[in-house]
Legacy VTK file of the C-alpha trace (Angstrom):
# vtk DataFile Version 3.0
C-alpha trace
ASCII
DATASET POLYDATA
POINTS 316 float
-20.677 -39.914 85.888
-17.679 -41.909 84.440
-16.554 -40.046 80.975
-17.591 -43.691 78.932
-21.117 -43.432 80.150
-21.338 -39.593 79.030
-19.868 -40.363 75.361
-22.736 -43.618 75.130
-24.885 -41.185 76.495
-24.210 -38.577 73.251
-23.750 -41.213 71.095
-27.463 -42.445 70.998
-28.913 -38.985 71.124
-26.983 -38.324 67.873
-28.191 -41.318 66.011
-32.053 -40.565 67.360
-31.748 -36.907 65.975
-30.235 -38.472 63.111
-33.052 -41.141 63.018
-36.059 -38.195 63.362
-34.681 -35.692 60.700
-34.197 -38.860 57.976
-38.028 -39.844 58.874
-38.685 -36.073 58.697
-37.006 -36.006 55.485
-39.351 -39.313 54.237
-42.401 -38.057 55.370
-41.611 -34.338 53.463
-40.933 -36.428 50.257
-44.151 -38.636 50.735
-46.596 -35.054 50.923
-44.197 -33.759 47.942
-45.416 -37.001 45.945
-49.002 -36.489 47.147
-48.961 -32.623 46.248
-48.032 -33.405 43.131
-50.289 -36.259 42.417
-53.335 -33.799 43.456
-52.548 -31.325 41.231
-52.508 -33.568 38.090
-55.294 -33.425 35.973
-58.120 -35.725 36.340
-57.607 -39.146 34.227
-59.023 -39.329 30.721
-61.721 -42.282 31.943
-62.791 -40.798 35.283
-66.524 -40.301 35.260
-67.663 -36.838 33.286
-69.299 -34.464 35.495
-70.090 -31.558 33.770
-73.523 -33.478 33.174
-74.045 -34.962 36.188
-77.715 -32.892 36.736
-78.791 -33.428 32.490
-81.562 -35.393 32.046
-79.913 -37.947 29.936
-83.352 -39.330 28.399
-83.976 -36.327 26.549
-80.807 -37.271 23.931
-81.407 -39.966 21.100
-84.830 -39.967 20.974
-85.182 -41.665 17.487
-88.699 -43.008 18.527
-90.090 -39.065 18.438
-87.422 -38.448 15.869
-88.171 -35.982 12.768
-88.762 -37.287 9.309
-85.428 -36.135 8.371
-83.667 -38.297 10.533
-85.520 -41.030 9.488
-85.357 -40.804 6.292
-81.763 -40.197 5.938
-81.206 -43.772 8.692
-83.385 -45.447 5.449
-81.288 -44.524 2.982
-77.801 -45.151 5.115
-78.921 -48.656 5.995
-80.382 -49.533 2.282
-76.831 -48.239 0.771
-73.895 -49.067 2.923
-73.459 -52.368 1.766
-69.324 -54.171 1.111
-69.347 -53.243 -2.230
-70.004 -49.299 -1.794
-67.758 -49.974 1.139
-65.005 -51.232 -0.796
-65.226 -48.474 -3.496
-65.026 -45.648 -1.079
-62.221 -46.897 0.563
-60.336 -47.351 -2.691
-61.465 -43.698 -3.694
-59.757 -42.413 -0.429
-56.755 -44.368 -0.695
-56.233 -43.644 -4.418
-53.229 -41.739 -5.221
-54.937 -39.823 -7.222
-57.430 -38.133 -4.733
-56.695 -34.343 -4.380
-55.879 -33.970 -0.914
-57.196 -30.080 -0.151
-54.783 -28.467 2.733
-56.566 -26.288 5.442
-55.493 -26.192 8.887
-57.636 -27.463 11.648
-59.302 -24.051 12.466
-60.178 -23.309 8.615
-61.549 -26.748 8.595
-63.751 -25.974 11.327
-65.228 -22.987 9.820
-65.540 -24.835 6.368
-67.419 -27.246 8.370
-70.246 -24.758 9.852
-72.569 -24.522 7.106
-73.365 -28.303 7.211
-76.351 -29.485 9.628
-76.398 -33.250 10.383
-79.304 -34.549 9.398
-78.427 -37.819 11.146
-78.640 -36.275 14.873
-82.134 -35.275 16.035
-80.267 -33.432 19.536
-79.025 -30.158 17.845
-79.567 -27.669 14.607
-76.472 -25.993 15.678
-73.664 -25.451 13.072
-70.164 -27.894 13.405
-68.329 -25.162 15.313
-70.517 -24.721 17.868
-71.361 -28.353 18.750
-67.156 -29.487 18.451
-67.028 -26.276 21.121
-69.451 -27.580 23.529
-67.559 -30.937 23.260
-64.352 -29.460 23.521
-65.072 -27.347 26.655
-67.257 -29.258 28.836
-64.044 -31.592 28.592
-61.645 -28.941 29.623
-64.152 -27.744 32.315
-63.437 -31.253 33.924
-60.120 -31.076 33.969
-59.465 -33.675 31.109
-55.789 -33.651 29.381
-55.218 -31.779 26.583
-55.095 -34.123 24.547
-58.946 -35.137 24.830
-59.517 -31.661 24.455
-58.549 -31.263 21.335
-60.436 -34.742 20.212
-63.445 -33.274 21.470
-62.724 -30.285 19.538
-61.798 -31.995 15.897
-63.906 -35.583 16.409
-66.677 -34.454 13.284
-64.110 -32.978 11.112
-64.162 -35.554 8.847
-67.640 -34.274 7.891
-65.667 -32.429 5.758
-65.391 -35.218 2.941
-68.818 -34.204 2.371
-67.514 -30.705 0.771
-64.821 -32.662 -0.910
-63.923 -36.437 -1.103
-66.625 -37.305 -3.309
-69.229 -38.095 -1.447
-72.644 -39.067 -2.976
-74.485 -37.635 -0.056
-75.070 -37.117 4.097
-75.360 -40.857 3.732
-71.925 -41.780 3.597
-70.881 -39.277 5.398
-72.402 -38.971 9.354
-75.081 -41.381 11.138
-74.145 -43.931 13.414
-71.745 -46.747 12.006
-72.100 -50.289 12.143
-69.564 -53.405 10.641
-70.748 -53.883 6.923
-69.964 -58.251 5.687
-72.006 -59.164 8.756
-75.246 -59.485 10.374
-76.535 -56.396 10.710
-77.139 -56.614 14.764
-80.615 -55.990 15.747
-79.049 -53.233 18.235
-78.654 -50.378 14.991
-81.105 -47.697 15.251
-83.740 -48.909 12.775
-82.900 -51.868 11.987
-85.995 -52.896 10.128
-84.674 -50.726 7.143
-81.530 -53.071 6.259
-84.838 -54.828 4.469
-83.591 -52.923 1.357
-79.801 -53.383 1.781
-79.169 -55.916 -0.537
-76.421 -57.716 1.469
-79.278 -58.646 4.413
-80.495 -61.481 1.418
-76.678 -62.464 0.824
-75.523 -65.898 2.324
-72.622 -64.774 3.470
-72.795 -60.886 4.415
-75.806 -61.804 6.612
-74.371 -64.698 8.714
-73.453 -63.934 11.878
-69.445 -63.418 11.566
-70.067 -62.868 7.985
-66.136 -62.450 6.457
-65.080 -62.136 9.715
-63.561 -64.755 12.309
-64.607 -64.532 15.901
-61.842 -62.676 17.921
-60.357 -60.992 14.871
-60.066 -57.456 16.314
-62.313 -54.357 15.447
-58.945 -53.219 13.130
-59.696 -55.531 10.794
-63.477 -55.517 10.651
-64.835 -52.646 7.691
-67.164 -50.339 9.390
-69.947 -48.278 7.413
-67.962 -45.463 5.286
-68.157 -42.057 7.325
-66.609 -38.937 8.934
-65.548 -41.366 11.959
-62.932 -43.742 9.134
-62.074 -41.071 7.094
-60.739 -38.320 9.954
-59.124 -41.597 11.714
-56.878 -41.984 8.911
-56.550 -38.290 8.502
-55.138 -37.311 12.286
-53.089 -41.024 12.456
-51.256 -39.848 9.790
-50.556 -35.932 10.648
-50.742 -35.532 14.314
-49.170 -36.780 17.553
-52.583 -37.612 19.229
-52.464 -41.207 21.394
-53.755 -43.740 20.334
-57.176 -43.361 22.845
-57.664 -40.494 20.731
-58.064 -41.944 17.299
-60.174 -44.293 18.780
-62.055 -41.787 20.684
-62.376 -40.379 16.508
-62.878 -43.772 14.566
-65.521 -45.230 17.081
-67.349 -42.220 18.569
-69.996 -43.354 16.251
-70.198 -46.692 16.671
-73.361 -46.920 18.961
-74.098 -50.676 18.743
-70.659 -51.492 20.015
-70.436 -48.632 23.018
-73.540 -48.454 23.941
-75.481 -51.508 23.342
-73.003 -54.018 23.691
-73.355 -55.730 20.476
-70.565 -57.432 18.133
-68.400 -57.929 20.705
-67.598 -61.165 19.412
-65.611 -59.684 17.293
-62.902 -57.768 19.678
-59.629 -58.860 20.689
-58.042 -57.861 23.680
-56.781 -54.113 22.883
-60.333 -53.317 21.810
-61.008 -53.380 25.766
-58.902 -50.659 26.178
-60.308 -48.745 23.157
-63.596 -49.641 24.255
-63.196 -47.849 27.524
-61.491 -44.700 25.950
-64.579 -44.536 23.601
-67.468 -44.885 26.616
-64.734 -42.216 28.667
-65.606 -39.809 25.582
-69.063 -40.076 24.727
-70.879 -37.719 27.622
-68.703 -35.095 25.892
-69.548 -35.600 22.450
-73.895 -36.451 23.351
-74.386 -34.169 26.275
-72.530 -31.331 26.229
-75.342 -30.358 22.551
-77.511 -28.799 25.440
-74.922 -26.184 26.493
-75.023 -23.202 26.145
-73.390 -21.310 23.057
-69.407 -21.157 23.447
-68.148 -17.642 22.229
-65.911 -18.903 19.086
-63.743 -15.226 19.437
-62.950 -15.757 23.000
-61.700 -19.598 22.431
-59.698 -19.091 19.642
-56.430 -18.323 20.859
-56.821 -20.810 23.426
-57.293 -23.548 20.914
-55.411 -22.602 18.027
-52.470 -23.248 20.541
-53.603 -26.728 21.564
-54.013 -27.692 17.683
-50.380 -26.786 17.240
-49.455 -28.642 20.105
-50.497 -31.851 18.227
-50.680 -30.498 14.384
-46.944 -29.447 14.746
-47.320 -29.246 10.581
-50.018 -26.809 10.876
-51.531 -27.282 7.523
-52.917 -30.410 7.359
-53.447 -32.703 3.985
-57.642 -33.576 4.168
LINES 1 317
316 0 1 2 3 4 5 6 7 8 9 10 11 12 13 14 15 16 17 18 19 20 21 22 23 24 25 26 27 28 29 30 31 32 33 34 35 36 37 38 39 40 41 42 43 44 45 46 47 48 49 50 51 52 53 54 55 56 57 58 59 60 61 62 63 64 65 66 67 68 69 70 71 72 73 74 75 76 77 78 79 80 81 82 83 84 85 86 87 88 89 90 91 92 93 94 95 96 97 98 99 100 101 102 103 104 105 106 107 108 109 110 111 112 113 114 115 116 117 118 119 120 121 122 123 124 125 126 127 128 129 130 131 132 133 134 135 136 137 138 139 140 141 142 143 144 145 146 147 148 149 150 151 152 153 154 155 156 157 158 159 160 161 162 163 164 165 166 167 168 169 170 171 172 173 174 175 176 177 178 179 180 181 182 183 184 185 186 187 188 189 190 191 192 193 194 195 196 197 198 199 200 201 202 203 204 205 206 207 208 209 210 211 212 213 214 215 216 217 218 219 220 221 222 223 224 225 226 227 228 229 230 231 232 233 234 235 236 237 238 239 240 241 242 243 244 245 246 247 248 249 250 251 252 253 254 255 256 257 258 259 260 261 262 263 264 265 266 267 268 269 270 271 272 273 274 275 276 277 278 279 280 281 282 283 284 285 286 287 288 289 290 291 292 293 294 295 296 297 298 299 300 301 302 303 304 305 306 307 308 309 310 311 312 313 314 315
């Protein structure tokens, strides 16, 4: 064999084995991409499973509900009107208000001794239903951060102990936009008879004060827990901002559930929209669990508040 043909010969070999070990090399980085991608936690809006075999019809049942619930959705419709709404708002914001300091975990045990008498699923104490919320997200996988959302979403039921509150009525129940039609879709609705802004020209049109398209920011939902711990955790913790809607809508049954004033949303309310619906099975479904140990989850969630309470105390 002449010596030119030998060196061609070892030439192309070379570049082949060159060739393989770079497509080696490509096809190790492509499974180091995939591991990697597999061992990520699920995303925040996959579908919940931890209640995939509930019987979902067995939750809101305000048809069979007790009189306390209904008599507590009576006096919530007949008094949330844009004038208490104004009022409280002012109250909150006033620079006067003493702001008590507790962290997160104190609030949650200041919290217990208050039964909603808006929800006819559960008689269980705060702490053990923002348990079950918290862990049947962290038994899917969810990030951290919805974890600790599910765990703090009612806190603001605390105003109820403290921010002047005249009573569970401006406090928990489902919210609804107050200086607009009150949408035939709210639990009830025959008892916004004795809300005196259902006879007002204005409040009782369908956009009301609102324009169409103006965004769900700037449209004044019922005074509650949901408003007042929005404004609480924007301010003092590092939680997205799916989070604080997961907080300032989660009550807001109309709008995620029925479908109603969506007239009224602008484009980012799509995405808060979706974040809301991704956190709902958690906050509804998880009341049927089974008791969470509050001992043996401590540790584990005092360290996720500090992850996003880096203050620790927090200003209420």
């Amino acid at each position: 064999m002449a010596p030119s043909a030998t060196y061609d010969y070892e030439e192309h070999a070379g570049r082949a084995l060159e060739e393989i070990s770079d497509a080696i090399d490509e096809v190790n980085v492509l499974k180091d991409k995939a591991k990697k991608r597999s061992q990520l936690p699920p995303a925040y809006d996959e579908a919940s499973q931890f209640d995939a075999a509930k019987d979902k019809t067995q939750f809101r049942q305000y048809e069979t509900a007790c009189d306390r619930v209904r008599n507590f959705y009576r006096e919530q419709h007949e008094k949330q009107t844009v004038a208490y709404n104004l009022a409280a708002r002012a109250r909150f914001n006033s620079p006067s208000r003493a702001r008590p300091e507790l962290t997160v975990w104190e609030a949650m045990e200041r919290l217990d001794a208050l039964v909603d008498d808006s929800d006819p699923d559960t008689e269980l104490g705060q702490i053990q239903h923002l348990l079950q919320s918290a862990e049947a997200i962290r038994r899917d996988g969810k990030p951290r951060w919805m974890q600790l959302t599910g765990l703090i979403h009612d806190l603001g039921k605390l105003m109820l102990f403290f921010d002047g509150a005249e009573g569970q009525w401006d406090v928990v129940g489902d919210t609804f936009p107050v200086g607009c039609a009150f949408d035939e879709r709210i639990i009830y609705h025959d008892t916004f008879a004795g809300n005196p802004d259902s006879r007002d020209p204005v409040y009782s049109s369908k956009f009301g004060i609102y324009e169409k398209g103006c965004g769900l920011d700037n449209v004044m939902l019922s005074w509650g827990h949901d408003e007042y711990l929005y404004h609480v955790v924007r301010e003092q913790s590092t939680l997205p901002p799916e989070a604080l809607a997961m907080i300032r809508y989660h009550s807001f049954y109309p709008w995620h559930k029925e479908g109603a004033y969506t007239e009224l949303m602008e484009d980012k309310d799509w995405e808060m929209l979706k974040a809301v619906r991704a956190f709902n099975p958690y906050d509804l479904y998880s009341k049927s669990d089974g008791l969470p140990s509050i001992e043996e989850l401590k540790p584990y969630y005092l360290e996720l508040i500090d992850e996003f309470f880096p203050q620790k105390v927090v200003k209420w």
